[in-house]
N, C-alpha and C positions, 0 to 999 in steps of 0.2 A: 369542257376543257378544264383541266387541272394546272395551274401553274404553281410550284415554287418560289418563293423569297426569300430575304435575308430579312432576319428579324430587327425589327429597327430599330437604330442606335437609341440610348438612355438618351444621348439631349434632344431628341423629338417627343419625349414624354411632357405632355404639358404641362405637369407639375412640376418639371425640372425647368422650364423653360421662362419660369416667374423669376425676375429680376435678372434676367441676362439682355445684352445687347440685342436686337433684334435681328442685329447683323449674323452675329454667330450661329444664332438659329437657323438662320437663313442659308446660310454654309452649308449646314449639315443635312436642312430640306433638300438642296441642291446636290450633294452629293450621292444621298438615298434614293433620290429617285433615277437619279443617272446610272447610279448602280444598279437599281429594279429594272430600269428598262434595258441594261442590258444583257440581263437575266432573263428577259421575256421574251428577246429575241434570239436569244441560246434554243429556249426552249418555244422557237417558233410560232412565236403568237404571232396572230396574224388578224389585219380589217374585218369585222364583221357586217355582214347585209342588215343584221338586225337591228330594232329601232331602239329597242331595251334587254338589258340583261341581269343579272341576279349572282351578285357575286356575296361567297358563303367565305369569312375570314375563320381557320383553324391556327391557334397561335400555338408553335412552341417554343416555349420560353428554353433560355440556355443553360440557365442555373433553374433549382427546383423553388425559388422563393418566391415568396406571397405577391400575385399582380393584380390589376384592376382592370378587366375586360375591355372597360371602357377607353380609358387610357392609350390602352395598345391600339386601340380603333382609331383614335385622333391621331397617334404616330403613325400610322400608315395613312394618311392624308396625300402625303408627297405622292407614295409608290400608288395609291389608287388616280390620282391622276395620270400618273405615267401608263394607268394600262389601258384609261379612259383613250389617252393620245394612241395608242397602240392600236387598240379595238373601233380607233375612228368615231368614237362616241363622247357625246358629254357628260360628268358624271353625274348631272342630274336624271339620265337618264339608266340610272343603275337602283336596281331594288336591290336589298339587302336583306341577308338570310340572319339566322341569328348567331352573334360571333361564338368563338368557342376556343376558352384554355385549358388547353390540352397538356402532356405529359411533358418535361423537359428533356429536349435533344441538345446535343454539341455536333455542329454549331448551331446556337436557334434559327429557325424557319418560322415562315409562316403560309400556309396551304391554302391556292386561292381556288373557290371552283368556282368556273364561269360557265351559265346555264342560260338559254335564251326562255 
């Protein structure tokens, strides 16, 4: 299964998120993932039987500037939970493929494949 996202906002970059209220972080977790998960029921995700799955993160950034793989992996914190709650699974139960920044689109995305 291939799902789409919306590339997540700058203030869930952890680096950004050093000296800000925890509240406002909080917001914008809250809002990213409400937004992913309503993106993942656009594009029909649906409960899986499976006990574990393997999810491969493709980022496209929206601008062509310098990012840090990693980074982007911790900002999708929120929306991988949202897809743990979606998939019926917990996300310690997710392996993970190895991420990848890829070419910049408008608007940015980020390509999830879920693979049992």
């Amino acid at each position: 299964m291939i799902v789409t996202l919306p590339y997540p906002p700058s203030a869930l970059n952890p680096n950004r998120s050093n000296g800000q209220h925890w509240s406002k972080t909080r917001r914008a977790k809250t809002a990213y993932r409400r937004h992913c998960m309503q993106e993942m029921q656009a594009q029909k995700v649906k409960r899986t039987d499976a006990t574990t799955v393997k999810i491969t993160l493709t980022f496209h950034p929206p601008t062509a500037h310098a990012r840090d793989v990693d980074n982007a992996v911790a900002a999708m914190k929120s929306a991988i939970d949202g897809l743990a709650e979606m998939l019926g699974l917990d996300d310690s139960n997710f392996t993970y493929g190895e991420p990848v920044m890829s070419d910049a689109r408008k608007p940015g995305c980020v390509i999830v494949e879920i693979t049992k």
